[in-house]
C-alpha positions in Angstrom: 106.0 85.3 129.8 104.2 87.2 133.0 100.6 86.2 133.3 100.9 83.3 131.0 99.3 79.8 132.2 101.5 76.5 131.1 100.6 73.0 131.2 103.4 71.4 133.9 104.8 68.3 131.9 106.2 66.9 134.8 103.7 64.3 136.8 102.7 66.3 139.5 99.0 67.2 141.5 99.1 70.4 139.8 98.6 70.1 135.6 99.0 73.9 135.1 100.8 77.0 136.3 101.0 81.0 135.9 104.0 82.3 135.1 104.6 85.5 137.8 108.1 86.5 137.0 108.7 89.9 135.4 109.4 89.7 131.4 112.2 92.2 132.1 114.0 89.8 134.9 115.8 86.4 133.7 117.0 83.7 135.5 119.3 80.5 134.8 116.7 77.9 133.1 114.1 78.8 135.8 110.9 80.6 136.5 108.8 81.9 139.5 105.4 80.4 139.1 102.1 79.5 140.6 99.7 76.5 140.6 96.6 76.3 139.5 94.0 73.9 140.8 89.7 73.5 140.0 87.9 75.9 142.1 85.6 72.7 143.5 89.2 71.5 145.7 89.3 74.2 148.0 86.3 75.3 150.3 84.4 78.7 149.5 85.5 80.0 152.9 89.3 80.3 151.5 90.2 83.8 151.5 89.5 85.4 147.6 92.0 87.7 147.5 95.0 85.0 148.6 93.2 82.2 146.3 91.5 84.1 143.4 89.2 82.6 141.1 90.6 82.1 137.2 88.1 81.2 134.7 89.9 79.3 132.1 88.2 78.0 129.2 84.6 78.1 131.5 86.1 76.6 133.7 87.0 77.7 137.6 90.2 77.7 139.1 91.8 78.7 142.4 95.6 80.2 142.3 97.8 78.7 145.1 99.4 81.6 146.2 101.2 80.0 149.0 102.7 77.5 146.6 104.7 80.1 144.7 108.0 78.1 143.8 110.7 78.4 140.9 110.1 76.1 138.3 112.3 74.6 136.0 112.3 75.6 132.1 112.0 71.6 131.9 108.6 71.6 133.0 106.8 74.6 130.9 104.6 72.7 128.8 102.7 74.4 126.3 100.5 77.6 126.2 96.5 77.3 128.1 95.7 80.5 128.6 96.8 84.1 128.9 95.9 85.6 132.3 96.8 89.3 131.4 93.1 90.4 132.5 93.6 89.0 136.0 97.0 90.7 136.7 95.2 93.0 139.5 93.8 89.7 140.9 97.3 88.1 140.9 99.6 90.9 142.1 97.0 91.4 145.3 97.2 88.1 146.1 101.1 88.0 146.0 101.0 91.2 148.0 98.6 90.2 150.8 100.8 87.2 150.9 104.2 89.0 151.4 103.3 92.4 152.8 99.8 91.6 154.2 98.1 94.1 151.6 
């Protein structure tokens, strides 16, 4: 589901992702999604519209827009949070990062 964060099961340096793919588009066993990492990684200098800032849980969290990748259904581990009130923040950084607005 768009907008919805999911722990990553699979050992990795991210533990959590946003889904980003439209509800209406389906592909094989897959999903476009984005990482999620604590704010506190990444320098406050980092551009805020590419790298947003999610509060999860009080918590702070930067979205890796430049590591947008398809996923595998295998991974999607269960529900964290529901990101539906940062959608604005999410689709600008997608389109600064693909059309440079």
């Amino acid at each position: 589901m768009q907008f919805i964060v999911y722990q990553y099961k699979q050992a990795s340096h991210y533990k959590m992702f946003v889904d980003v793919q439209s509800d209406i588009v389906e592909t094989l066993k897959r999903c476009m999604a984005i990482p999620l990492i604590e704010s506190h990684y990444l320098s406050e200098k980092v551009n805020k519209v590419l790298f947003p800032l999610i509060r999860i849980d009080g918590e702070d969290y930067r979205l890796m827009t430049t590591e947008l990748s398809s996923v595998p259904v295998e991974v999607i581990g269960e529900v964290i949070a529901d990101l539906g009130d940062y959608a604005d923040e999410v689709k600008d950084a997608l389109n600064l990062m693909f059309w440079g607005i």
